[in-house]
N, C-alpha and C positions, 0 to 999 in steps of 0.2 A: 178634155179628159183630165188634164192636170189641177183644173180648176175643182172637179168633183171630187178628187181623191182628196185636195186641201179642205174642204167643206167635209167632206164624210169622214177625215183625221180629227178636224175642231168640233162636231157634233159628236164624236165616241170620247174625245177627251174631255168636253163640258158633263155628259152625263155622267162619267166613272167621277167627274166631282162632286155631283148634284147627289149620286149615289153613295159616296165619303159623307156628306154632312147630312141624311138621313141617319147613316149609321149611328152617329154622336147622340145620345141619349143622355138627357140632364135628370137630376133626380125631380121625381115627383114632391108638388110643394105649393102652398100660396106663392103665388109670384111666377112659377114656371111658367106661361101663358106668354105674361110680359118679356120676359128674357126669349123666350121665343121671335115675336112680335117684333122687339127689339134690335135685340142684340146681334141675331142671325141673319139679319137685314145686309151687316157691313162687315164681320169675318165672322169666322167661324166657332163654333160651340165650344170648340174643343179648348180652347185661349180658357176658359173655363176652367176646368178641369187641371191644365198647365199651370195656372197662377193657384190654384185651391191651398197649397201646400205652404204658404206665407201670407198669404190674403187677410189680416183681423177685418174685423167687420168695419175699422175707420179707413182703413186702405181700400175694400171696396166703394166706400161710399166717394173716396178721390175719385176711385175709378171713376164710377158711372157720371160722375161731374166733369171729369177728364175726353171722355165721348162727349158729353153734350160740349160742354163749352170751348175744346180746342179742337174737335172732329165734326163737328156741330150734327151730332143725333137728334135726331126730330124729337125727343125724349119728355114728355112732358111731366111736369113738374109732382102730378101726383104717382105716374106710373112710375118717375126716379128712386125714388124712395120704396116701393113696392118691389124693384130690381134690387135696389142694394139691399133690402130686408133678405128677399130671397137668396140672394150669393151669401150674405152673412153667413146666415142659418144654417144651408144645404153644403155649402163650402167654404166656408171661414172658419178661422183659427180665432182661440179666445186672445182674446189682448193682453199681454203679458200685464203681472202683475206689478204694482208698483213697488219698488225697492223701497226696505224696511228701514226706519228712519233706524241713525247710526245711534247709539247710546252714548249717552255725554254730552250730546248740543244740545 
């Protein structure tokens, strides 16, 4: 008996997860498919969203080179580029601008 209530506790606490990362909705885009496909494979949507708010488009592109190369995401080379397009775009900040040369050097 003890064994069932341990299994019927981990199958209601796996789907109230399964049903968390349905919720998370990425915006619609070229590229969304891939970040799906992706990205959802190994956490969650939401890290998405969380990082959107400092992310320029070269920071994402560390990113998604950061998954493949140090977490080793099966990420293939033309869908990498395809993901970071899409984080750019849909949730990246522009890259600040360069500072204005000083007058007199």
């Amino acid at each position: 008996m003890p064994r069932i209530l341990l299994l019927a506790s981990l199958l209601l606490v796996s789907s109230a997860a399964v049903a968390d990362e349905d919720a998370i909705k990425l915006k619609a885009g070229p590229g969304h498919d891939q970040v799906l496909q992706n990205c959802a494979v190994c956490h969650s949507l939401d890290y998405v969203r969380m990082n959107a708010t400092f992310m320029t488009p070269q920071v994402w592109d560390a990113e998604v080179q950061k998954m493949i190369k140090a977490y080793g995401a099966p990420i293939e080379a033309g869908d990498a580029k395809i993901i970071t397009d899409y984080l750019a775009t849909q949730y990246g900040v522009p890259a600040p601008a360069p500072a204005p040369a000083k007058a007199g050097n």
